[in-house]
C-alpha positions in Angstrom: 35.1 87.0 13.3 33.0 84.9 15.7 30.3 84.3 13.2 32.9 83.3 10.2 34.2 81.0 12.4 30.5 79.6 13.9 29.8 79.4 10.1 33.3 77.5 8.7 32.3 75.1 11.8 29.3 74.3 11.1 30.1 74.0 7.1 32.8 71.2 8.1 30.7 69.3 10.1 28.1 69.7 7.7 30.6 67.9 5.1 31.8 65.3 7.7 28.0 64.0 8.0 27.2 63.9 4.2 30.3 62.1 3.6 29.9 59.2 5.7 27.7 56.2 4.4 24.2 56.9 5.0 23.3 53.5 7.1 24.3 53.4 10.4 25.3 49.9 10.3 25.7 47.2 7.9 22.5 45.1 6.6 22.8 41.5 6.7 22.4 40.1 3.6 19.9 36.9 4.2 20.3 35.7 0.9 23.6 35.7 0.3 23.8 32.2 0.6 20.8 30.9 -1.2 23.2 29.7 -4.0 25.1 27.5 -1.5 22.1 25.8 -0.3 21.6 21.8 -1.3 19.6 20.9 -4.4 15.9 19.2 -3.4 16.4 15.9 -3.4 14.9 13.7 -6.7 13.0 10.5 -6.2 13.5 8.0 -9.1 10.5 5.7 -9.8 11.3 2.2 -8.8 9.5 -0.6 -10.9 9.4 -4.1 -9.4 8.4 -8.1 -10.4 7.9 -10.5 -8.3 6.8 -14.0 -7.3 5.4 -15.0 -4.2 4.2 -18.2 -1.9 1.9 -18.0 0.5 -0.4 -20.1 3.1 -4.0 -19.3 3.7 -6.3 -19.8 6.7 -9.6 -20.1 5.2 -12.9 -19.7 6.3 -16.5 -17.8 6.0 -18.6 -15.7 7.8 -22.5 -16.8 7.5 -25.9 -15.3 8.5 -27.7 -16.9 9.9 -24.6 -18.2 11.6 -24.0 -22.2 11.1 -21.6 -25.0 12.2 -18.2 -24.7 10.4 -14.6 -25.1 10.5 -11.6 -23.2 8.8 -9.1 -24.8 7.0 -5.3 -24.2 5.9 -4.8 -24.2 2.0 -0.4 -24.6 1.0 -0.8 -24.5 -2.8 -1.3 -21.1 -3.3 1.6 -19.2 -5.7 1.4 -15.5 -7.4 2.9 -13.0 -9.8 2.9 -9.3 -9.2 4.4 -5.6 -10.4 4.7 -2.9 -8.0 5.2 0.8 -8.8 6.6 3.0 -6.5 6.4 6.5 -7.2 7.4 10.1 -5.4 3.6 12.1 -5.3 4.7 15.7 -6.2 8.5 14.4 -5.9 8.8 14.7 -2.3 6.8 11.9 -1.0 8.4 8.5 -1.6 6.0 6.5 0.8 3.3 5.3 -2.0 3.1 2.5 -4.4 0.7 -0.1 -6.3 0.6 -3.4 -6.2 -0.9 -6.0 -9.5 -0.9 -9.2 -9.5 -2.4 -12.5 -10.5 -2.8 -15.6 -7.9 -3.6 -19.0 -7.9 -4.4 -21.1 -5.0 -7.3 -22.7 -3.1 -9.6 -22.0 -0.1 -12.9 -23.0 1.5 -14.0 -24.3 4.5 -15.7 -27.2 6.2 -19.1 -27.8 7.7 -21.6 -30.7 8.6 -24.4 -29.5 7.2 -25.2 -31.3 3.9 -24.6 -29.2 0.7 -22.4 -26.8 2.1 -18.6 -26.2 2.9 -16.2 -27.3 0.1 -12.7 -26.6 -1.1 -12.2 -24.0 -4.1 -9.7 -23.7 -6.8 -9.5 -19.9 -7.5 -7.8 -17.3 -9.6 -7.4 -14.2 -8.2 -6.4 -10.5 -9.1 -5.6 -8.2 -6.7 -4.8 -4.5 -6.9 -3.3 -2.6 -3.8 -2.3 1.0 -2.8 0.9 0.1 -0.9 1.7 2.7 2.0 5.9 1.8 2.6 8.4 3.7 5.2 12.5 2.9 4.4 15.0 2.9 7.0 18.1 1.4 6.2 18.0 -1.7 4.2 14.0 -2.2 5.0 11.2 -1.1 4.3 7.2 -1.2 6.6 5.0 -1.7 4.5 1.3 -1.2 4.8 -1.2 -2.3 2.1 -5.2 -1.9 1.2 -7.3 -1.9 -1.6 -9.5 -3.8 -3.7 -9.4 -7.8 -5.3 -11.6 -9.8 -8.0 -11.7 -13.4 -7.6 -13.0 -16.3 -9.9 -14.0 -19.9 -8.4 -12.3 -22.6 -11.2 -13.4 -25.7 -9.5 -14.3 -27.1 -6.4 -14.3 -30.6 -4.6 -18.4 -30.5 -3.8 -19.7 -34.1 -5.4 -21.5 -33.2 -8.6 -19.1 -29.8 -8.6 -21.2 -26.5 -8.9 -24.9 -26.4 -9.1 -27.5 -23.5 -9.6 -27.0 -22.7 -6.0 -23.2 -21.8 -6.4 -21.8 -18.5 -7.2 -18.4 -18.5 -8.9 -17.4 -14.5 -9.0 -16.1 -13.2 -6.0 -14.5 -9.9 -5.2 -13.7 -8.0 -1.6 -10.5 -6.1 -0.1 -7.7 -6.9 1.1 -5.9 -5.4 4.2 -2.4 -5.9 5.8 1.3 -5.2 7.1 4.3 -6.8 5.7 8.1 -6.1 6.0 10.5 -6.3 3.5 14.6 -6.3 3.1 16.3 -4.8 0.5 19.4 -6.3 -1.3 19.9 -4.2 -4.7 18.7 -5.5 -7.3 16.4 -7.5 -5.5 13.7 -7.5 -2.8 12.5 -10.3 0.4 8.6 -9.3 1.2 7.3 -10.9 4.3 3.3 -9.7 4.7 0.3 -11.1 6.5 -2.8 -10.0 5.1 -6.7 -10.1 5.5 -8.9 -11.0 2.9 -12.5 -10.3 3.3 -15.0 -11.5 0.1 -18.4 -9.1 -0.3 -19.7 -11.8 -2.7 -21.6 -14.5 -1.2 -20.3 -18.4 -2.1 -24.0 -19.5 -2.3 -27.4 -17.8 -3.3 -29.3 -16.3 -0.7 -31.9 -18.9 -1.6 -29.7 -21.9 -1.2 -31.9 -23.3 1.7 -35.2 -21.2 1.6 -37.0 -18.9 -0.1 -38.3 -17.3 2.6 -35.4 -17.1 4.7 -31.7 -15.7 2.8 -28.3 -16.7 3.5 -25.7 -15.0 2.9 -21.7 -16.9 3.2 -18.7 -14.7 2.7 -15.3 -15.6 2.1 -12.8 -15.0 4.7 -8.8 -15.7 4.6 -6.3 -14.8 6.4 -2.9 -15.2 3.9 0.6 -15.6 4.7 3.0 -14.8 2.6 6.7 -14.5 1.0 7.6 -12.6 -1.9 10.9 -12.0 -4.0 11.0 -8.8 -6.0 13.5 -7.8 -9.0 13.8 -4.1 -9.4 13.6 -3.9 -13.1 14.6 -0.1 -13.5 
């Protein structure tokens, strides 16, 4: 009798266990939610002209070093398109920067023969670094420019001794404010030529000099976001 009952025991208990649910307790489900979560967010291309006005401080760098003076240039007026685009749609920070620019620079010296003022045509084209907050924007730009001397005040205007290409970089910061549809770009920027303005020879034949272009160019632009 002992044992039947030891057995039905153990029989029930045996049941008990088997019916209950197998996990101790309940498993959170971590992705439950994953349809609830926010789309990633979509950066639109933004495509931009502009016109701009600027003032240059103008001067060279010479070696060997002679006796010179910088001068201001206010004539100086530009077109450009800007592109700014999301690199693997996450990062809206980049953009580039064409344009065309007419204006003048140059420089002044006592020594016969050398210092002038330039007419020049200039294209630029720029990686532009930007950071938004609010309704501006920093903006950071570098790259590369080509430059073409159109005429110059020398008496007897260019000689064998001139060089009219030019090209260099350009470097600076700038700060704009943004009123849909359109754009207020305030920049300074450095302009450094890595063509020389004269041939080494100018003076000697034995002894080169080398004169580079050097401006330092502020400006003010209005953009018109086009779409």
């Amino acid at each position: 009798m002992k044992r039947l009952l030891l057995t039905l025991i153990l029989l029930a208990a045996a049941w008990s266990v088997q019916a209950q649910d197998p996990f101790i307790f309940d498993m959170p489900n971590d992705f439950s939610a994953i349809d609830t979560l926010p789309p990633a967010k979509k950066f639109k291309s933004l495509h931009m002209i502009g016109v701009s006005y600027s003032v240059n401080l103008s001067g060279v760098t010479s070696s060997p070093k002679l006796a010179q003076e910088r001068i201001w240039t206010f004539k100086n007026f530009g077109i450009s398109y800007t592109y700014y685009h999301a690199m693997w749609d996450h990062l809206f920070n980049f953009g580039l920067v064409a344009g065309a620019k007419h204006g003048y620079e140059g420089f002044i010296s006592p020594h016969e023969g050398y210092g002038a003022t330039y007419e020049v045509l200039e294209f630029p084209l720029l990686s532009q670094f930007k950071l938004d907050f609010s309704h501006f924007r920093l903006l950071l730009n570098l790259g590369p420019y080509y430059g073409y001397r159109l005429s110059t005040d020398q008496e007897g205007g260019f000689n064998k001794y001139d060089q009219r290409h030019d090209y260099g970089v350009i470097a600076g910061v700038g700060l704009a404010v943004v009123i849909k549809p359109f754009e207020l770009h305030i920049e300074g920027n450095y302009k450094y030529g890595l063509a020389s303005i004269y041939h080494t020879y100018k003076y000697s034949d034995i002894y080169w000099m080398y004169t580079y272009p050097q401006n330092i160019v502020f400006s003010a632009s209005l953009h018109f976001h086009l779409w």
